[in-house]
N, C-alpha and C positions, 0 to 999 in steps of 0.2 A: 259380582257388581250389578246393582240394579239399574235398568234402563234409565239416561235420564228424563225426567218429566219437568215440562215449566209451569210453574204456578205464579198468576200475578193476584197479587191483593190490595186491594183498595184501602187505602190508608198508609198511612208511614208513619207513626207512633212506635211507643217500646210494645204494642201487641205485635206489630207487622216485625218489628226486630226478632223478637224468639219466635216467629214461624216460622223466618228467615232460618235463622239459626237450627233450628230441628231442619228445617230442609237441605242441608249444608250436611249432615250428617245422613239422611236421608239420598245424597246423589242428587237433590232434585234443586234446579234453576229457580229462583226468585225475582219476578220485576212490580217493582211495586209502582202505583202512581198516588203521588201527595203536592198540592201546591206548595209547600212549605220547602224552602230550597235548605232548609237546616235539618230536614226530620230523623230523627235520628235511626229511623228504618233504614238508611238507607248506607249504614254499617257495614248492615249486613246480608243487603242485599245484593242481586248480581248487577241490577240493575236500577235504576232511579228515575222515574219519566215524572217532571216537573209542569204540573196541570191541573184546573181545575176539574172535579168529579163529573161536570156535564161539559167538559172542553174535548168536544170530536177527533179532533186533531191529536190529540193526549189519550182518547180511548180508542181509537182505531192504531196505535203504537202498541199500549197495552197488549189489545188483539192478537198484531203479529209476535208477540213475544213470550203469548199462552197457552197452554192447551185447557188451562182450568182456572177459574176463578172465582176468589174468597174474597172478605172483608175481615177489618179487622174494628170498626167501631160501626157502633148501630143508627147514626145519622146519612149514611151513605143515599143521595137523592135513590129515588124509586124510577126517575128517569133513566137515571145512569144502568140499570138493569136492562130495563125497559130496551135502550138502547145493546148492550152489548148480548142480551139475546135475540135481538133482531139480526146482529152478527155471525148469530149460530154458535156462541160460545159457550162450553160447558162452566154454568154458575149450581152448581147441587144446591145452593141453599135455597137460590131464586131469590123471589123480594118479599116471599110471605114473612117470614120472621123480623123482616126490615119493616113489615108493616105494621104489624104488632109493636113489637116493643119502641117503634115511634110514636107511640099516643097511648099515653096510660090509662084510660078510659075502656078503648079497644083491647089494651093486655089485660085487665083487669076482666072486664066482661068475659072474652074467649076462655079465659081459666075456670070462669065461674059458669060457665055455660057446661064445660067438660065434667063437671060435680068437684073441685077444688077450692077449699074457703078463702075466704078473701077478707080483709076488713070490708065495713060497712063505708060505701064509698056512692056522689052524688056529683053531678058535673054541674061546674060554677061557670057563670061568664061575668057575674059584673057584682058590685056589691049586696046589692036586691036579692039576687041567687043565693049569695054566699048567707044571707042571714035568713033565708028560707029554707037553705038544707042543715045550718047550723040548729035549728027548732028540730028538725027531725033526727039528727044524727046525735047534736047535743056535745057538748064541753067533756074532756078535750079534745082536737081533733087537730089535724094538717094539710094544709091547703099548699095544692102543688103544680107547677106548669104542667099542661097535657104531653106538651116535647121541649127537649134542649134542655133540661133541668140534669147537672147531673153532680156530685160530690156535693150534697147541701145547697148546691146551689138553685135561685127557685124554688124555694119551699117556704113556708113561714107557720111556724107552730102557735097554735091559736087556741092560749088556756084559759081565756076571759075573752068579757066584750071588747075591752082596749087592745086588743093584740091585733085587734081588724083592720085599726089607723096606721098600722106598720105594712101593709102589704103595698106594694108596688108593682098598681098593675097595668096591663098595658091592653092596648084596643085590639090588637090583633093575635092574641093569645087565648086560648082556654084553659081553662083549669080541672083539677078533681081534687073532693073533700073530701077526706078519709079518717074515719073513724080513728083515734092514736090507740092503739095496741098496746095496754102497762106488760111488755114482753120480760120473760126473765132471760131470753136468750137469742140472739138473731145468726141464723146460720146460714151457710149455702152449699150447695151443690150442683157441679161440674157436670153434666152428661152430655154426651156424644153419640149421636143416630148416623152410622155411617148409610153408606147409599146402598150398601146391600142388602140394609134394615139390620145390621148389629146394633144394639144398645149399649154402653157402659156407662157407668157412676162413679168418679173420684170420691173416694170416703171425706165425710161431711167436715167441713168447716165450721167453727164457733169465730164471730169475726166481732172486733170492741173494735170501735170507732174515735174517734178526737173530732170536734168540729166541725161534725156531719161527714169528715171522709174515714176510710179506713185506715186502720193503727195498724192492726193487726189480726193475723185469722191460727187459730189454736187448732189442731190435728190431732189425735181427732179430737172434734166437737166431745166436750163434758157433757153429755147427752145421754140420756138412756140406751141401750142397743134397739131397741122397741121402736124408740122414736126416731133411729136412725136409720133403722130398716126402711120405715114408713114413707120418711123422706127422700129416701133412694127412689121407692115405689110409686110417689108421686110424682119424682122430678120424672123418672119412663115414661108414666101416662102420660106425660104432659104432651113430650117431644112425640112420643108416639100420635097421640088422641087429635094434636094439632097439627100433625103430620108436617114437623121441621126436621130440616136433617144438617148434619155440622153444630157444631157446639152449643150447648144454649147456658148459662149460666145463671139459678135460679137461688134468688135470696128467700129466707124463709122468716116469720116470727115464731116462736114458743112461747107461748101463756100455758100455763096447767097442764102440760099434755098437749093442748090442742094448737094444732100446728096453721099457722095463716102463709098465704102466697104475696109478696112484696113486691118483687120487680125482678125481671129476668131480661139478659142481656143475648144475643146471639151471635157470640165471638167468645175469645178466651176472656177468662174474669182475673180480676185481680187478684180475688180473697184464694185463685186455685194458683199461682206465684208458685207455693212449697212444693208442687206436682214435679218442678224441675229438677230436686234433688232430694223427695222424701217416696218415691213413687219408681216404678218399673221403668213406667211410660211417662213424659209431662203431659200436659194439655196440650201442648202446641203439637207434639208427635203424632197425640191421637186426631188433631183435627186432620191433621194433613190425611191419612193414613182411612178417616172415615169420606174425605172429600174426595178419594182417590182410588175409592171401592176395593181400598183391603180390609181382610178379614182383622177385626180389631180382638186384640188379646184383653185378657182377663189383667185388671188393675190391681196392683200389689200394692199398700202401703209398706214400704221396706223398714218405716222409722218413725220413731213418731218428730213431729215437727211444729214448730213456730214462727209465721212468716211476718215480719215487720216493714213495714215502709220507708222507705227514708225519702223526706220531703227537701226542697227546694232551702227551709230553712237549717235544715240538718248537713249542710256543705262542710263547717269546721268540724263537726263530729265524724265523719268521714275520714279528711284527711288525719284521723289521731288514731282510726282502727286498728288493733292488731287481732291480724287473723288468729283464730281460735282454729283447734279439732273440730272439725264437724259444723264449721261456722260457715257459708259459701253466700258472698257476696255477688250483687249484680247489678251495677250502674248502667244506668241506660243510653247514658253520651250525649245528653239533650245540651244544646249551646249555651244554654243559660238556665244559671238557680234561682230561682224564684219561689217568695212563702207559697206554702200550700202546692207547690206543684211535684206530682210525684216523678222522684231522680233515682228511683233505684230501689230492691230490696233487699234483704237478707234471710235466709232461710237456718236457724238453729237446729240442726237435727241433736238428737241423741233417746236415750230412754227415758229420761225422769222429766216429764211433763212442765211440772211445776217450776222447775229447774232453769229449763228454759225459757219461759213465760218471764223469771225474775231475771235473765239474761234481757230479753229483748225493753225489759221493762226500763235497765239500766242503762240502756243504748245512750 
């Protein structure tokens, strides 16, 4: 029986649920703190401390309730760090990774600084801008909030001049213009920098989209091995070069071979979902396991797999499923269904690729 350890994470969403969850299996205690008196984190956790992210009162609770502390979405204030390492509390990630992938400008730049390509990308503040870096950068391109953008949302795809009159913008916001990528494939990849400097890589996702959010992520990526290598090799440098440690979840494009850096998250991703039941280890396992300075084992694809979403509008198709072989369902328990809101996944394993692709496609 292993010692137990308490870990609190900041958030209560369905990431802090399956941390929860692996920590349950794990021996180790879960307190989470989320204002949200409905979050569905709080399933599965041991604990539920109902508070805002910079509420004292709510992080000096937390405190007495951890020996270690995570996050599970990447808005978490930088105070709120600031603060609970003032406490003396072990955060391995720290607020660097929070600082970065808060402002797309900043993540874009530090990747491109490390020798990793990027689209061609210029920061906008007001209309004037946007049509001075549109001369340089040139049709087509997309113009995106710097922070708080996230499933399509905040974004506005700009194939002409008229597409300009559609943006809605705001005084206290920044933007970036980025070059659009004609990609034939957008992938990602999972890696985890434990604290003892182990690296691992979840074998690569190929991930199709609906409506700017995710449908679905295919296992592996229909990818070259060449190029899948290469993607492993860059998602290391990355977490290595920029020196983050705990999870970082890095989206890629593919044009011709040549591979670009899109946005990376630092917590579990959603396109790595299938890790839960296609893999040795999940995502959620190895975070814990790298945030808690054990030695992280060698990742196994055991199956090949197809991970699907099921949105807020997908309730009656739900209740009509019948379990299949190999089919492993996972509802997230949010109080309410709502379009566009993700309520769960499903993970298709089996051998024939294709098979399952026209399973999930059927859903």
């Amino acid at each position: 029986m292993k010692k137990s350890r308490r870990v609190g994470i900041l958030g209560g969403g369905q990431l802090a649920k399956m941390i929860c969850d692996s920590a349950k299996k794990m021996n180790y205690k879960t307190t989470i703190l989320d204002p949200n008196i409905e979050s569905c984190g709080k399933l599965s956790a041991n604990k539920h401390i109902i508070a805002d992210y910079n509420d004292i009162k709510g992080l000096n609770i937390l405190c007495e309730n951890a020996d270690i502390i995570t996050y599970e979405f990447e808005n978490v204030p930088s105070e709120t760090i600031d603060y609970l390492e003032k406490m003396r509390k072990d955060i391995p990630q720290g607020k660097k990774p929070l600082h970065l992938s808060q402002h797309r400008i900043r993540e874009k730049e530090a990747v491109k600084k490390i020798g990793v390509k990027t689209a061609e990308f210029r920061k906008v503040q007001n209309i004037d801008s946007l049509k001075k870096a549109l001369i340089e950068i040139g049709y087509p391109a997309i113009l995106k909030t710097c922070s708080g953008g996230y499933d399509g949302k905040g974004q506005w795809k700009l194939l002409d001049e008229k597409n300009i009159f559609e943006i809605k913008w705001s005084d206290n916001q920044e933007y970036i213009l980025e070059k659009m990528i004609p990609f034939q494939k957008e992938v990602s990849c999972m890696v985890i920098r434990g604290t003892t400097g182990d690296i691992v890589a979840f074998p690569i996702g190929e991930n199709i989209h609906k409506n700017g959010i995710l449908n679905m992520t295919i296992v592996p990526a229909r990818i070259s091995k060449e190029i899948a290598k290469e993607i492993e090799s860059i998602s290391k440098k990355i977490v290595k070069d920029l020196d983050i440690y705990g999870p970082l979840g890095i989206e890629y494009f593919i044009k011709d071979n040549e591979i670009y850096f899109n946005e990376m998250a630092p917590r579990p991703h959603n396109s790595a979902h299938y890790t839960m039941d296609a893999c040795n280890y999940s995502q959620f396992d190895i975070h814990l396991m790298g945030i808690l300075g054990e030695k992280l084992p060698e990742i196994k694809l055991l199956t090949k797999v197809v991970m699907l979403n099921i949105m807020g509008e997908d309730q009656e198709k739900v209740k009509k499923i019948k379990k299949e072989h190999n089919m492993n369902v996972h509802i997230y328990g949010k109080s309410e269904w709502k379009k566009d809101r993700k309520m769960g996944h499903i993970n298709y394993c089996g051998e024939n690729l294709e098979e399952l692709i026209l399973k999930a496609d059927s859903f």
